[in-house]
Backbone as CSV, one residue per row, in Angstrom:
resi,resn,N_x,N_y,N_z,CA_x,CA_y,CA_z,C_x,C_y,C_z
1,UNK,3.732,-3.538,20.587,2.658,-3.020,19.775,1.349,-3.047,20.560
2,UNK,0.642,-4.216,21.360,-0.181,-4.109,22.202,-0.392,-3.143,22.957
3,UNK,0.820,-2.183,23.761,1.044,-1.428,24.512,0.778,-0.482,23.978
4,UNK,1.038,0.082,22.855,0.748,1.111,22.588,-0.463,1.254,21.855
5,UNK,-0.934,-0.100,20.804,-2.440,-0.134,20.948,-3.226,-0.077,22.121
6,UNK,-2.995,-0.619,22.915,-4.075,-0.422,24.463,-4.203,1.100,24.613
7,UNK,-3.000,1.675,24.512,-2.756,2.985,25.153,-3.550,3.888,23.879
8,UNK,-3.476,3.752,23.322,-4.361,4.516,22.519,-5.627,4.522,22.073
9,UNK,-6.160,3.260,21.949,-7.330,2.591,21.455,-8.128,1.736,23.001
10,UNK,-7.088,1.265,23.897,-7.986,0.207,25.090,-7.952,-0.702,24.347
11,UNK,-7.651,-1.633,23.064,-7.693,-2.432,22.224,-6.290,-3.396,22.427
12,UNK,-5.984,-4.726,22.159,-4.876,-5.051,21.572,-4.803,-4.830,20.012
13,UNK,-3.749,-4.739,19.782,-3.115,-4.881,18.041,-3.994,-5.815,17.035
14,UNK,-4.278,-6.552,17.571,-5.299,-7.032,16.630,-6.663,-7.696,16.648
15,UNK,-6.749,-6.379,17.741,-8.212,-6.144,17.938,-9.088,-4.955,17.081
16,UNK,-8.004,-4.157,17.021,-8.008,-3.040,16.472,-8.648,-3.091,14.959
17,UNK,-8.999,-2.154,14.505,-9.744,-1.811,13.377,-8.845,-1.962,11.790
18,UNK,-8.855,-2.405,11.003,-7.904,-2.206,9.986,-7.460,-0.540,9.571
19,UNK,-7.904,0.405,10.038,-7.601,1.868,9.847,-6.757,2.229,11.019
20,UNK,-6.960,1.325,12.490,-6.140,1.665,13.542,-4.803,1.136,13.495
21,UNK,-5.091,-0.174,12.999,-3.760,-1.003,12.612,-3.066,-0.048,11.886
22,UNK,-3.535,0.770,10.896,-2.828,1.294,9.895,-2.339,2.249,10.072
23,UNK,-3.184,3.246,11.099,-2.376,4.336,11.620,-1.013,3.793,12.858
24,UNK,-1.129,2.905,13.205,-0.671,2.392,14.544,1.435,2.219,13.553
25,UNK,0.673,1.423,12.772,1.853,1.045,11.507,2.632,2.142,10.784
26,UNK,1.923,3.362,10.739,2.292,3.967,9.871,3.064,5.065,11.068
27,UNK,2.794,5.473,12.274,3.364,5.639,12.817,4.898,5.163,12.957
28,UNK,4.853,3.911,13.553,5.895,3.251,13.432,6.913,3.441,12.570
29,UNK,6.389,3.716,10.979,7.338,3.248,9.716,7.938,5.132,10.569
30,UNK,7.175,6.125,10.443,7.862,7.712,10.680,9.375,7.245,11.323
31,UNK,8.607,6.517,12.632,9.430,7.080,13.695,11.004,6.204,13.204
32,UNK,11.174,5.009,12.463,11.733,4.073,12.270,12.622,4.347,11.161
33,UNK,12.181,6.164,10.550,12.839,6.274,9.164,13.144,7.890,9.231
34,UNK,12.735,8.382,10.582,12.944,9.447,11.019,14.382,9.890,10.675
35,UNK,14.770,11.267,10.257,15.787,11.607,9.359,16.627,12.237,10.672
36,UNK,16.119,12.165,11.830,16.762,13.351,12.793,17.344,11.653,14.101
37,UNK,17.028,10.729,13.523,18.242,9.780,14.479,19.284,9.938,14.208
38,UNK,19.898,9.272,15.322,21.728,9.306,14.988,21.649,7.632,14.490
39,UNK,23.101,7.835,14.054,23.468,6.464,13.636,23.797,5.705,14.603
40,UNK,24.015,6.369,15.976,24.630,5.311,16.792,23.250,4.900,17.922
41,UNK,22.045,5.178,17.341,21.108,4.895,17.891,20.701,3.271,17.649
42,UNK,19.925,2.427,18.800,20.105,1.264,18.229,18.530,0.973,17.055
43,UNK,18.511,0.363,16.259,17.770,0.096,15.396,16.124,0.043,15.932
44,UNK,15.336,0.664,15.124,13.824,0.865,15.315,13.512,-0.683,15.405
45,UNK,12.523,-1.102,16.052,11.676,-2.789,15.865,11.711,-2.697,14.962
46,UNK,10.301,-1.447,14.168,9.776,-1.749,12.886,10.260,-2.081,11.968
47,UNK,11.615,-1.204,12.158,12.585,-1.261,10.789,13.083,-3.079,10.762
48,UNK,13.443,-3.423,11.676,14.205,-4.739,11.976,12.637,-5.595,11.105
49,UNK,11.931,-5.473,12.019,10.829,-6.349,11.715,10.463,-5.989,10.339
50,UNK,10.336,-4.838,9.851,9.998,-4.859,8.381,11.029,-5.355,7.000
51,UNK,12.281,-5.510,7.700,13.450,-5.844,6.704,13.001,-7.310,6.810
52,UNK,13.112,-8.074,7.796,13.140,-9.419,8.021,11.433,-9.950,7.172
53,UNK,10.841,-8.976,7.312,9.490,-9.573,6.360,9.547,-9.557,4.839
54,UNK,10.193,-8.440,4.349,10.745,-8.519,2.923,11.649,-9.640,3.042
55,UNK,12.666,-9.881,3.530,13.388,-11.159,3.559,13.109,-12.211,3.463
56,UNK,12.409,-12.466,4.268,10.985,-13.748,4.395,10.319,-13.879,3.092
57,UNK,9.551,-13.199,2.685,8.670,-13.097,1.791,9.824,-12.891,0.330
58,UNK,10.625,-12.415,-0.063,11.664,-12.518,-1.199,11.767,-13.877,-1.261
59,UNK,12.129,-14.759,-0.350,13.307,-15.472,-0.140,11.993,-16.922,-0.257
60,UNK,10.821,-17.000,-0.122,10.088,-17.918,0.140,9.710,-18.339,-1.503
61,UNK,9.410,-19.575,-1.865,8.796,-19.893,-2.989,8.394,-18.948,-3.937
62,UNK,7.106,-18.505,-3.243,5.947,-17.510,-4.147,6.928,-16.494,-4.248
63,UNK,7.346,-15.780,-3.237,7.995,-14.679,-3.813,9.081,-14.432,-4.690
64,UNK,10.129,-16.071,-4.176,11.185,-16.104,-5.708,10.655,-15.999,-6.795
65,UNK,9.630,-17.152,-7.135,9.174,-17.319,-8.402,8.375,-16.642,-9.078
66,UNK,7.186,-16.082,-8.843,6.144,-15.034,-9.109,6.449,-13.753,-8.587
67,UNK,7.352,-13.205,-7.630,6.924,-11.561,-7.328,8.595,-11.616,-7.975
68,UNK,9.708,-11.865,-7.927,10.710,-11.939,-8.706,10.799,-12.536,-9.676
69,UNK,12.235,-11.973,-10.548,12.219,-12.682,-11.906,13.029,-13.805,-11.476
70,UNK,12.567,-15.328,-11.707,13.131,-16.134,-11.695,13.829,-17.142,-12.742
71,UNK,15.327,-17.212,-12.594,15.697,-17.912,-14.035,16.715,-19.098,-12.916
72,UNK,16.324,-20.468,-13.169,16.995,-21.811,-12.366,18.052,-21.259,-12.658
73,UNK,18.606,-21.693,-13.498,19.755,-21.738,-14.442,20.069,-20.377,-15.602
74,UNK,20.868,-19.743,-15.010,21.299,-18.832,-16.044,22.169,-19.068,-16.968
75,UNK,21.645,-18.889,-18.122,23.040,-19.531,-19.107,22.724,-21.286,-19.311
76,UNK,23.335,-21.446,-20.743,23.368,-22.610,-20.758,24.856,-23.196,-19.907
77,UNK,24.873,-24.757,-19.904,26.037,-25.273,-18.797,26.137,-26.274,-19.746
78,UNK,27.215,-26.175,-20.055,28.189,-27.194,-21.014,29.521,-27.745,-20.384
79,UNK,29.386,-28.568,-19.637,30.214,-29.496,-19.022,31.123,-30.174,-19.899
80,UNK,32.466,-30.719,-18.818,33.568,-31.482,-19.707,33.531,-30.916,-21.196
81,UNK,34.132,-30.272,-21.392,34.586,-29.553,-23.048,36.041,-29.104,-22.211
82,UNK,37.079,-29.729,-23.660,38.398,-29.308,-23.659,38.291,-28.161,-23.086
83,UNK,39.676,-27.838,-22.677,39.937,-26.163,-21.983,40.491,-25.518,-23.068
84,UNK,40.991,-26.006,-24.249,40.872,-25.446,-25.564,40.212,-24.853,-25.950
85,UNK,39.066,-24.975,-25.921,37.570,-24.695,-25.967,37.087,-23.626,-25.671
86,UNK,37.857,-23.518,-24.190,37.061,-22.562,-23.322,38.014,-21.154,-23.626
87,UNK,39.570,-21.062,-23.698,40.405,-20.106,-23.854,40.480,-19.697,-22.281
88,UNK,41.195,-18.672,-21.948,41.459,-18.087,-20.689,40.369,-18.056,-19.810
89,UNK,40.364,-18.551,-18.606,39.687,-18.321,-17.467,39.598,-17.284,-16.893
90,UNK,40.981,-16.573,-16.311,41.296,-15.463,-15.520,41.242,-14.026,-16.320
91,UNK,41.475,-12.782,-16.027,41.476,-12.081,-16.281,42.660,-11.279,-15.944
92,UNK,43.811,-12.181,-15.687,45.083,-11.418,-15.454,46.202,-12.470,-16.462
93,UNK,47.150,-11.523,-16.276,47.854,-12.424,-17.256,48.814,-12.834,-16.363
């Protein structure tokens, strides 16, 4: 990213302006989602790097709990009760 900020701007990446960053980025997302790759091309950075940041960020505290719906426990859990109780487990006979 430096590299191609320098090359365009003389700047590093985050030296750059929040509008350069943004064009710099938004570039990236094109080229990374571009409809005319092949599949057997190997994977864009951006794309890699932008999956792994949703990942990150899903997967972290704030984002389980506040940007997803979070439920601990789904269902109530009623332990040790006869299997009488419960009737068939499986779904085959």
């Amino acid at each position: 990213m430096d590299t191609d900020a320098k090359a365009a701007n003389s700047k590093a990446f985050a030296a750059l302006t929040p509008e350069q960053q943004d064009a710099l980025l938004t570039k990236y997302d094109a080229e990374a989602y571009d409809k005319n790759r092949k599949p057997d091309d190997p994977p864009h950075f951006f794309r890699s790097a932008k999956e792994l940041t949703v990942l990150g960020f899903c997967t972290s505290e704030v984002g389980a709990t506040e940007f997803l719906k979070y439920d601990p426990v789904p269902g109530a859990y009623h332990g040790c009760i006869p299997y009488s109780e419960v009737g068939a487990a499986w779904a085959t006979s």
